[in-house]
SERO-368810 format. One record per residue (C-alpha): residue in one letter; x, y, z; residue number from 0. Coordinates in Angstrom, 1 decimal, decimal comma, always signed. Layout:
BEGIN
+------+--------+--------+--------+-----+
: type :   east :  north :     up : seq :
+------+--------+--------+--------+-----+
:    a :      X :      Y :      Z : NUM :
...
+------+--------+--------+--------+-----+
This chain:
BEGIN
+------+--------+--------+--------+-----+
: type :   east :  north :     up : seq :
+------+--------+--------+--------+-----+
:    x :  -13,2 :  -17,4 :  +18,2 :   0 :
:    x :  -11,9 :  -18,8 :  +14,7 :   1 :
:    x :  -10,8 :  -22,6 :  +14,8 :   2 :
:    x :   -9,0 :  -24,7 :  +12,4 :   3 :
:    x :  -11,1 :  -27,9 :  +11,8 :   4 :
:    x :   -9,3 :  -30,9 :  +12,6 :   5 :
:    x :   -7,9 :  -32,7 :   +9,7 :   6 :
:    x :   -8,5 :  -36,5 :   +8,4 :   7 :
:    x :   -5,9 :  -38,5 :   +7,4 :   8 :
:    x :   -8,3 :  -40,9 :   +5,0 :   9 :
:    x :   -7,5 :  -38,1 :   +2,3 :  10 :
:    x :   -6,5 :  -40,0 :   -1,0 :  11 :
:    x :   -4,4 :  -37,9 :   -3,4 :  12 :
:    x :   -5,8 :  -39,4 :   -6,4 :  13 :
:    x :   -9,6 :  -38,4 :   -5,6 :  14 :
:    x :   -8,0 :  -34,6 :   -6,4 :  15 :
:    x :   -8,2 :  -34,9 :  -10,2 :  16 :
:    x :  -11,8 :  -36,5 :  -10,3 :  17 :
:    x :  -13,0 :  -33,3 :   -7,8 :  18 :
:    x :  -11,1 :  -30,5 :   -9,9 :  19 :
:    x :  -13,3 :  -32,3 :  -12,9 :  20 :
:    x :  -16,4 :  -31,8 :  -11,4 :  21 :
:    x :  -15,3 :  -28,5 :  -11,0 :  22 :
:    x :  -15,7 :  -27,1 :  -14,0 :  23 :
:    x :  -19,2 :  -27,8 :  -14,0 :  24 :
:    x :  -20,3 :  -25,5 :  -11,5 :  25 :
:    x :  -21,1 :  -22,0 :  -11,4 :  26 :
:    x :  -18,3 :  -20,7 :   -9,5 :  27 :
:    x :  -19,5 :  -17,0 :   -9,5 :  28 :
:    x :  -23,2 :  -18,4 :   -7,9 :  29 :
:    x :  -22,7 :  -18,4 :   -4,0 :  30 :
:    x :  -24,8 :  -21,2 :   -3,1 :  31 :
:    x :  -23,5 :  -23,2 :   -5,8 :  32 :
:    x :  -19,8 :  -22,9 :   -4,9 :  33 :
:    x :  -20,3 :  -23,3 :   -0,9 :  34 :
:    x :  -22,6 :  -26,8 :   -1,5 :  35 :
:    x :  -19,0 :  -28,0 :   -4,0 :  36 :
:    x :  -16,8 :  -27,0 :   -1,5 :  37 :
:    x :  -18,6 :  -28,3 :   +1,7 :  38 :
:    x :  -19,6 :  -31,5 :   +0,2 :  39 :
:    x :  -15,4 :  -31,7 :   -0,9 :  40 :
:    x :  -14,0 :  -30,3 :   +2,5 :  41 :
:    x :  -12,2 :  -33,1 :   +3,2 :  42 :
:    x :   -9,9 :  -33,2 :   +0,2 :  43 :
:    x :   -9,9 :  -29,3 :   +0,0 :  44 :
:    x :   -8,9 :  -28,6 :   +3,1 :  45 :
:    x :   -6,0 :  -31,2 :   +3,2 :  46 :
:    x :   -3,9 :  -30,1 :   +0,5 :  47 :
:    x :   +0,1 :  -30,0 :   +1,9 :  48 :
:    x :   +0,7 :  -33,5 :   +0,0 :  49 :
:    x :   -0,4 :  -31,6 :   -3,4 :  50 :
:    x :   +2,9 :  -30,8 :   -5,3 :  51 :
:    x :   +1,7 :  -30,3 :   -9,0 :  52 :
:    x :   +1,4 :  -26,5 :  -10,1 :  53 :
:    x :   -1,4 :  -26,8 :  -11,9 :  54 :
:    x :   -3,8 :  -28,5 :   -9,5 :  55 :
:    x :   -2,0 :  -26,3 :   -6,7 :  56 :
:    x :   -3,7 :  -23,3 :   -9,6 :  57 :
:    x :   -7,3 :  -24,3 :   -9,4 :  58 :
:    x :   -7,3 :  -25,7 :   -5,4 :  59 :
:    x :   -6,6 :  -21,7 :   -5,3 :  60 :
:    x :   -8,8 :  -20,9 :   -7,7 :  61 :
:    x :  -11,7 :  -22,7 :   -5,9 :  62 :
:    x :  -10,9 :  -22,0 :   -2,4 :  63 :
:    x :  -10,5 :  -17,9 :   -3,8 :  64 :
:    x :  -14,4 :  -18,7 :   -5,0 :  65 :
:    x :  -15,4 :  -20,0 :   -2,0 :  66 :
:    x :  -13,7 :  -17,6 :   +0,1 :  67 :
:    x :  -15,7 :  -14,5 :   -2,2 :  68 :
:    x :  -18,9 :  -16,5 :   -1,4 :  69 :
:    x :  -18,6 :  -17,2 :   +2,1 :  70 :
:    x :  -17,6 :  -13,5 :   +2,4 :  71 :
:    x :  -21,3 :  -12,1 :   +1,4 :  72 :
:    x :  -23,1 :  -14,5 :   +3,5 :  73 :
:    x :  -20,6 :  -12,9 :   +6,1 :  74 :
:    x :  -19,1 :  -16,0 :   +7,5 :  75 :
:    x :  -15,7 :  -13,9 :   +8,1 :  76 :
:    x :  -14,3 :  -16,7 :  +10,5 :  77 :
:    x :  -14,3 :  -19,4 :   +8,3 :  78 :
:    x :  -13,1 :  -16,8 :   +5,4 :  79 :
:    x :   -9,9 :  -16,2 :   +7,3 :  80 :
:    x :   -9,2 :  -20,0 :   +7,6 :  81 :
:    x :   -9,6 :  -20,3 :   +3,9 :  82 :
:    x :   -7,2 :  -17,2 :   +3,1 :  83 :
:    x :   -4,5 :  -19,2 :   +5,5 :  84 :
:    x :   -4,7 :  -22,2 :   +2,9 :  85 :
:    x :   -4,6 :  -19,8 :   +0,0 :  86 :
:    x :   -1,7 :  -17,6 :   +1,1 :  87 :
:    x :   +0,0 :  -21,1 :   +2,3 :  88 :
:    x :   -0,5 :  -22,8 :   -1,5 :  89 :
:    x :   +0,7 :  -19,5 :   -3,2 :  90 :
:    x :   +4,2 :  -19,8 :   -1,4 :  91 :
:    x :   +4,3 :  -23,0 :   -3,2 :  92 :
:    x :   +3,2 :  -21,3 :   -7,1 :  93 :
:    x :   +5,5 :  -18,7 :   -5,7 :  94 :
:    x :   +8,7 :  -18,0 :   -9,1 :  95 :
:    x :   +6,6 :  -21,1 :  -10,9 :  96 :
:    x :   +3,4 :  -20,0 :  -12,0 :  97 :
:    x :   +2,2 :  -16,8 :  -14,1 :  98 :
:    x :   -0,8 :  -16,9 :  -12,0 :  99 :
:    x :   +1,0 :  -16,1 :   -9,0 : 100 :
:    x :   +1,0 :  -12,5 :   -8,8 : 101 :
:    x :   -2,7 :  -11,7 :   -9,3 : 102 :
:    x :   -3,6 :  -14,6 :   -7,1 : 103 :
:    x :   -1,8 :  -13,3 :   -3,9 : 104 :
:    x :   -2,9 :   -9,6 :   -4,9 : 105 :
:    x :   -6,7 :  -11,2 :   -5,2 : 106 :
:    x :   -6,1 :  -13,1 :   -2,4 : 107 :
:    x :   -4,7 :   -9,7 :   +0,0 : 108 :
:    x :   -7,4 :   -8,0 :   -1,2 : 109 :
:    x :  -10,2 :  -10,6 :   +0,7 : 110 :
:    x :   -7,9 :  -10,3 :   +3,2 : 111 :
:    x :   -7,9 :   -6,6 :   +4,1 : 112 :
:    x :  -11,8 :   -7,0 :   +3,1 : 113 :
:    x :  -13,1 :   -9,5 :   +5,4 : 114 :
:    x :  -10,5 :   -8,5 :   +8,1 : 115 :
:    x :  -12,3 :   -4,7 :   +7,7 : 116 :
:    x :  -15,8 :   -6,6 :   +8,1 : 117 :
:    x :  -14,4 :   -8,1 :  +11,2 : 118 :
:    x :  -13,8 :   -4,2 :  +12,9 : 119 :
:    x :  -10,3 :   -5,0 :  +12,4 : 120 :
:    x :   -9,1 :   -1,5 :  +10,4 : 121 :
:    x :   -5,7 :   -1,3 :  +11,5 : 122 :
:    x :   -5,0 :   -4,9 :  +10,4 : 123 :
:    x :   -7,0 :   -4,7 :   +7,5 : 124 :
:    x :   -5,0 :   -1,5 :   +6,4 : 125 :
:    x :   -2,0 :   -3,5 :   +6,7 : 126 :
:    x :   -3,1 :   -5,5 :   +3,6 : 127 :
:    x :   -4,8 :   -2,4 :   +1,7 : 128 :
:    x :   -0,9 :   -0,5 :   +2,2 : 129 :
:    x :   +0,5 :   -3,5 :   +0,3 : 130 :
:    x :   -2,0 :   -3,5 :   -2,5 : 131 :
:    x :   -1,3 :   +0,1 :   -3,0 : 132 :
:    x :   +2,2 :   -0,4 :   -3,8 : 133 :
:    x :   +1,1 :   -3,0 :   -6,1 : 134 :
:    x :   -1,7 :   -0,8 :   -7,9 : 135 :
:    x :   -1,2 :   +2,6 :   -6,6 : 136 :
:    x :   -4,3 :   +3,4 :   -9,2 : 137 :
:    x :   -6,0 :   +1,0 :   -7,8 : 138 :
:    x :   -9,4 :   +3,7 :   -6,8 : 139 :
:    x :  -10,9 :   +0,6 :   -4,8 : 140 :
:    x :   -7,8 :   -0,4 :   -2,9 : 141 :
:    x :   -7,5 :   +3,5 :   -1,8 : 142 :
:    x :  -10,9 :   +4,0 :   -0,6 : 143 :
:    x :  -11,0 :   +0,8 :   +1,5 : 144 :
:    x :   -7,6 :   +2,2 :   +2,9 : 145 :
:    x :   -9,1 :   +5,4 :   +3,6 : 146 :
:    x :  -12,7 :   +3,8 :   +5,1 : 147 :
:    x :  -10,1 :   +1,9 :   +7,9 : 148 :
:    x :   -8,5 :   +5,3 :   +8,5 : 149 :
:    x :  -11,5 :   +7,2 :   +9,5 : 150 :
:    x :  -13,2 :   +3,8 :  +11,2 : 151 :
:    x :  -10,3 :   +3,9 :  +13,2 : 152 :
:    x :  -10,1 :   +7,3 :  +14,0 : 153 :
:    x :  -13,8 :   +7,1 :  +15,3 : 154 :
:    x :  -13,1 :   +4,1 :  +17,1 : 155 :
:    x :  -10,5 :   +6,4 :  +19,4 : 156 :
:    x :  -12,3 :   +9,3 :  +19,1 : 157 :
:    x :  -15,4 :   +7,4 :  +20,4 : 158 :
:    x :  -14,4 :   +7,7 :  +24,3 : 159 :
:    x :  -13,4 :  +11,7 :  +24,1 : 160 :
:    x :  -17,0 :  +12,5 :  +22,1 : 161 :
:    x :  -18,6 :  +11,4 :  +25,8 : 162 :
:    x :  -15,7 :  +13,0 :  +27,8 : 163 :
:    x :  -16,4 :  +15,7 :  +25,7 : 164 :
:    x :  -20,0 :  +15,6 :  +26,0 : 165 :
:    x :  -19,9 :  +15,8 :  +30,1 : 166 :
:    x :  -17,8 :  +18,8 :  +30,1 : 167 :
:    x :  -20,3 :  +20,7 :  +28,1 : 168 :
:    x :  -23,3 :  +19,4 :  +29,8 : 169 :
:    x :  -20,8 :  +20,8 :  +33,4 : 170 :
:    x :  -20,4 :  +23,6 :  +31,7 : 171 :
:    x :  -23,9 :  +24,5 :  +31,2 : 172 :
:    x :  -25,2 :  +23,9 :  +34,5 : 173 :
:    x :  -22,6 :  +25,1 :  +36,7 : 174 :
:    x :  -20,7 :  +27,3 :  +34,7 : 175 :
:    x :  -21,4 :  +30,3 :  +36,7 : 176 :
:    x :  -20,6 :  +28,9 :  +40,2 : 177 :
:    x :  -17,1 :  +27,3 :  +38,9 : 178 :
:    x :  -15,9 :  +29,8 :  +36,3 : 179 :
:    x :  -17,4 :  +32,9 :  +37,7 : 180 :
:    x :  -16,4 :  +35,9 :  +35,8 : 181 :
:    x :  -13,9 :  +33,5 :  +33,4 : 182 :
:    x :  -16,9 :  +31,9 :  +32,1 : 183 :
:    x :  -16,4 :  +33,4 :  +28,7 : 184 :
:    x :  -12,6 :  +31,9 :  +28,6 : 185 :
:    x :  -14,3 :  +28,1 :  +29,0 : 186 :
:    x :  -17,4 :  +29,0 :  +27,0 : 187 :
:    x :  -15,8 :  +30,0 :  +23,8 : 188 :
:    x :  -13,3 :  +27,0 :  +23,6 : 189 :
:    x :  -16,2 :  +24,6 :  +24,8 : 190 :
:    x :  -18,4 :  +26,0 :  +22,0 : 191 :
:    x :  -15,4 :  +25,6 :  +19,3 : 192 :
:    x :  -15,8 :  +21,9 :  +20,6 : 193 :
:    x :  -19,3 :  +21,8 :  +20,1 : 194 :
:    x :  -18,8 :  +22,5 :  +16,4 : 195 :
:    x :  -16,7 :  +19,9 :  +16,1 : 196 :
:    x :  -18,5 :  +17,4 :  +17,4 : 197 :
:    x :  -21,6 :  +18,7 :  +16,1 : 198 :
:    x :  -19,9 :  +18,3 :  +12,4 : 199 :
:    x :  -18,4 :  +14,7 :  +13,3 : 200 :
:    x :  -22,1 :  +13,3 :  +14,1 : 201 :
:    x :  -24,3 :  +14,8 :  +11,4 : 202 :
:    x :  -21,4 :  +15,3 :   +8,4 : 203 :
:    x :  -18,3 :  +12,8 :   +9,6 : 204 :
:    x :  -20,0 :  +10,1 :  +10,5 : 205 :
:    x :  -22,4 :  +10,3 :   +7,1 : 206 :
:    x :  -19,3 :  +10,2 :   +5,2 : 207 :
:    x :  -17,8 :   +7,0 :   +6,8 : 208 :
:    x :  -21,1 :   +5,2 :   +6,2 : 209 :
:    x :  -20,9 :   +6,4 :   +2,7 : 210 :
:    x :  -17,7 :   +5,3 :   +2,0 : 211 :
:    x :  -18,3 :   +2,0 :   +3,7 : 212 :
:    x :  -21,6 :   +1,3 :   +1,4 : 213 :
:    x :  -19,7 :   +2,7 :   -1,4 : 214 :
:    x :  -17,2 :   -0,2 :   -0,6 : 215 :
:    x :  -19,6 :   -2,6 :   -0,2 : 216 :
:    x :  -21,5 :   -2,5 :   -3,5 : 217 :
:    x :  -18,2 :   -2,1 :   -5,1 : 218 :
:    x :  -17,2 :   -5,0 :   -3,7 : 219 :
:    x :  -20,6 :   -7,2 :   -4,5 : 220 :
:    x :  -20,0 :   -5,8 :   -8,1 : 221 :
:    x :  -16,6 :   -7,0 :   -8,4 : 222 :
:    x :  -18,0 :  -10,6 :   -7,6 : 223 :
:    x :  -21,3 :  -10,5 :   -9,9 : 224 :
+------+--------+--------+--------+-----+
C-alpha cells in the first residue's frame, strides 16, 4: 500500500530560495541526479502548503514533475502517485495566475494516467488519458495509451471466459458423443467458431497489446531523454 510520509514541522520557509538555487545546477533530465536532489531536500519539498509565491510554487512543480519522470523509470509508482498529489495540489494554487499552468497540469495528467497504467490500473488511468484527449485530441501518444488501457482491460475480463471457454472445448472433445449424440454437429460448429477466436486472441491479440504497450514505453523513455 501507498503511504504519505509523515511531515516535520522544523521546515523553515526561508531555506526554499537557497534549495531552488542549487537547483539549477543539476541535471534535471539525469535520473539519478534528480532523485539524490530531491531525497537529500525531502523535507522542505514535501512540505510546501506555507509556499504562497508563484514563482517558487513554478519550479517546486517543476522539480517534483522531474522527480516524479525519474522515479517513474526506476518504477517506484507508489511513491510517483504521492508526488503527483503535491503537484496537482500546487497547480490549484498557479491555477488563473501563471502561464505555466496549463501545460503543467496536462504534463502532470499525463504521469498520471502513465504510472496509474504501470500500476494495472487501465480504467483509472483511462480516466486521465480521456481528459488529455480533449486537450490535444492530436495528441498520437495520448490516443494510443488510451487505446493500450482499453484492450488491457478488455483482456483483463476476458481472462476468466478464455478458461471457461477452454473447459467446454476440452468437454466437448471427450464426451461429445455421449452428451450431444446425434446434435454434436450443432455444438461442434459454434465451439469451433470459438476456437478461432480464441486461437486469434492468443497468438495475434495478445501480440498486439504487448506491442502497443512497448510501443508506449519507449515512447515514453524518449519523451524524457
Amino acid at each position: 500500500m501507498c503511504k504519505r510520509k509523515k511531515k516535520n514541522d522544523s521546515y523553515k520557509k526561508y531555506d526554499m530560495d537557497s534549495i531552488i538555487e542549487k537547483s539549477y545546477d543539476i541535471d534535471t533530465n539525469d535520473s539519478d541526479e534528480i532523485i539524490k536532489f530531491y531525497t537529500e531536500n525531502r523535507l522542505y519539498f514535501d512540505n510546501f502548503e506555507i509556499i504562497t509565491d508563484i514563482e517558487t510554487i513554478e519550479e517546486i512543480v517543476y522539480i517534483k514533475q522531474k522527480y516524479t519522470e525519474a522515479i517513474e523509470r526506476k518504477a517506484h509508482y507508489c511513491d510517483a502517485i504521492i508526488i503527483l498529489k503535491h503537484i496537482f495540489i500546487l497547480l490549484e494554487k498557479l491555477k488563473d495566475k501563471s502561464l505555466k499552468y496549463e501545460s503543467d497540469y496536462e504534463r502532470a495528467l499525463f504521469y498520471e494516467g502513465v504510472v496509474l497504467g504501470r500500476q494495472e490500473k487501465y480504467s483509472e488511468s483511462n480516466e486521465r488519458f480521456k481528459k488529455l484527449i480533449v486537450i490535444d485530441p492530436q495528441n498520437e501518444r495520448y490516443k494510443n495509451w488510451y487505446l493500450t488501457n482499453k484492450e488491457w482491460i478488455f483482456k483483463k475480463k476476458f481472462g476468466f471466459l478464455e478458461y471457461v471457454l477452454l473447459f467446454v472445448m476440452a468437454i466437448t472433445l471427450l464426451f461429445g458423443k455421449k452428451i450431444f449424440g446425434k446434435n454434436l454437429f450443432y455444438v461442434d460448429l459454434p465451439v469451433f467458431i470459438i476456437f478461432l477466436c480464441w486461437l486469434f486472441y492468443t497468438f495475434i491479440y495478445r501480440k498486439i497489446v504487448e506491442y502497443r504497450v512497448k510501443s508506449n514505453k519507449k515512447d515514453n523513455d524518449k519523451s524524457n531523454a
